[in-house]
N, C-alpha and C positions, 0 to 999 in steps of 0.2 A: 300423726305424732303419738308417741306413745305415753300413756297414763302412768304417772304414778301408783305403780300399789304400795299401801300400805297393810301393815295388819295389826288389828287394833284387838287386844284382849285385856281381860284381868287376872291378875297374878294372884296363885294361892288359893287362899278360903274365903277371901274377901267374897260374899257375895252384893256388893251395891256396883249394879251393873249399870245403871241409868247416867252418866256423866259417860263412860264408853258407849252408849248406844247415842248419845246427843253428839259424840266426837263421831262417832263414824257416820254420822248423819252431815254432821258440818263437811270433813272431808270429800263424801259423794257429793254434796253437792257444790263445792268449789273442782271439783272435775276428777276427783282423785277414785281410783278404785279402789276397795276396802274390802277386807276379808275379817270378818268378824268370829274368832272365835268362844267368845262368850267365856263364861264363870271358870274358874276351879281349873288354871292353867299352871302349869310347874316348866321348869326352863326347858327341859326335853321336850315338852310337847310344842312350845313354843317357839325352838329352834329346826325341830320337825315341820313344823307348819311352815314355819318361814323357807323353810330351803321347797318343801311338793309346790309351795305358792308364788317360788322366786319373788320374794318382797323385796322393796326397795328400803323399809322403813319398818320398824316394832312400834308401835306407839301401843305402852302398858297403860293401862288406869288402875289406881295408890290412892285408896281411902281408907286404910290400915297401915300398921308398921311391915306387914310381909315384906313390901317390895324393900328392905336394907335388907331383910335375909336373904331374899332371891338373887337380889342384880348380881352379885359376887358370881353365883353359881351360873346366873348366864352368861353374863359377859366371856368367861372362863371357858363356856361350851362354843357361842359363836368362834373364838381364837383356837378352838382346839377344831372347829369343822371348818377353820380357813375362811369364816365368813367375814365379809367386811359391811354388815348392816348397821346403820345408824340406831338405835335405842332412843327413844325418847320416853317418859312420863307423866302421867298430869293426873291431879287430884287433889282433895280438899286439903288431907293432911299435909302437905311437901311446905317445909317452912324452909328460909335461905340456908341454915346450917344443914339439912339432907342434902338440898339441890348442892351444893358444894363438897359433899361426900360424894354420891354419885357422880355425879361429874367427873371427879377423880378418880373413879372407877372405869370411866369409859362411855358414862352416858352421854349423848349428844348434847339432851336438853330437858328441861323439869321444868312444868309449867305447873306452877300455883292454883291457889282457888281466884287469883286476881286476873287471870291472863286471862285478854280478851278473844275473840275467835279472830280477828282477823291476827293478832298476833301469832297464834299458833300456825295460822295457813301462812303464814309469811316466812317463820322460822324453818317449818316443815319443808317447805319449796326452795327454803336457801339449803338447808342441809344437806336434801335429795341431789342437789347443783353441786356439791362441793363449796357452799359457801361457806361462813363460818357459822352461820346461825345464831348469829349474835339479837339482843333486843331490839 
């Protein structure tokens, strides 16, 4: 059976990398493969990564405002390389008014600083399904 890869980075300048290194830790160990590319990511490199790494799933980590300047410009790069990858986000700062702007840019899913871990492996695993990835 084959694994979910996901690829878990942070976007931008942000450098608080310890909520993506505890996400890619939770995902390896509910069975998911993880390709972690660490700090100081921009949408190219991200979209780069995703296509050598055939991901299934982006999942950024957002504990700065970057990620409203970025998503625009990725989302815009995955439709221009034909790609059809899920985006998700998760971090301290994402209050319902972003997760509702991204969203409507195309993100999958925004997980708060409330979202539990088994929420996340649950929405992750409906999205990668074609579920709706609902709470």
């Amino acid at each position: 059976m084959k694994r979910n890869r996901i690829l878990i980075g942070v976007l931008g300048l942000d450098q608080h990398e310890v909520g993506a290194i505890g996400i890619a830790r939770l995902l390896r160990d509910a069975g998911m493969e993880v390709i972690y590319t660490g700090k100081f990511n921009l949408p190219a490199n991200i979209v780069q990564t995703s296509i050598q790494e055939d991901v299934d799933l982006i999942g950024l980590s957002c504990h700065s405002w970057e990620y409203l300047h970025y998503i625009p410009e990725l989302m815009k790069m995955l439709k221009e390389n034909h790609l059809e990858i899920p985006v998700v986000i998760g971090g301290s700062v994402i209050t319902r008014k972003d997760e509702q702007k991204v969203v409507s840019q195309g993100v999958a899913a925004a997980f708060g600083p409330n979202t539990t871990d088994g929420e996340i492996i649950r929405r992750i695993n409906s999205i990668i399904s074609g579920g709706p990835g609902e709470k």
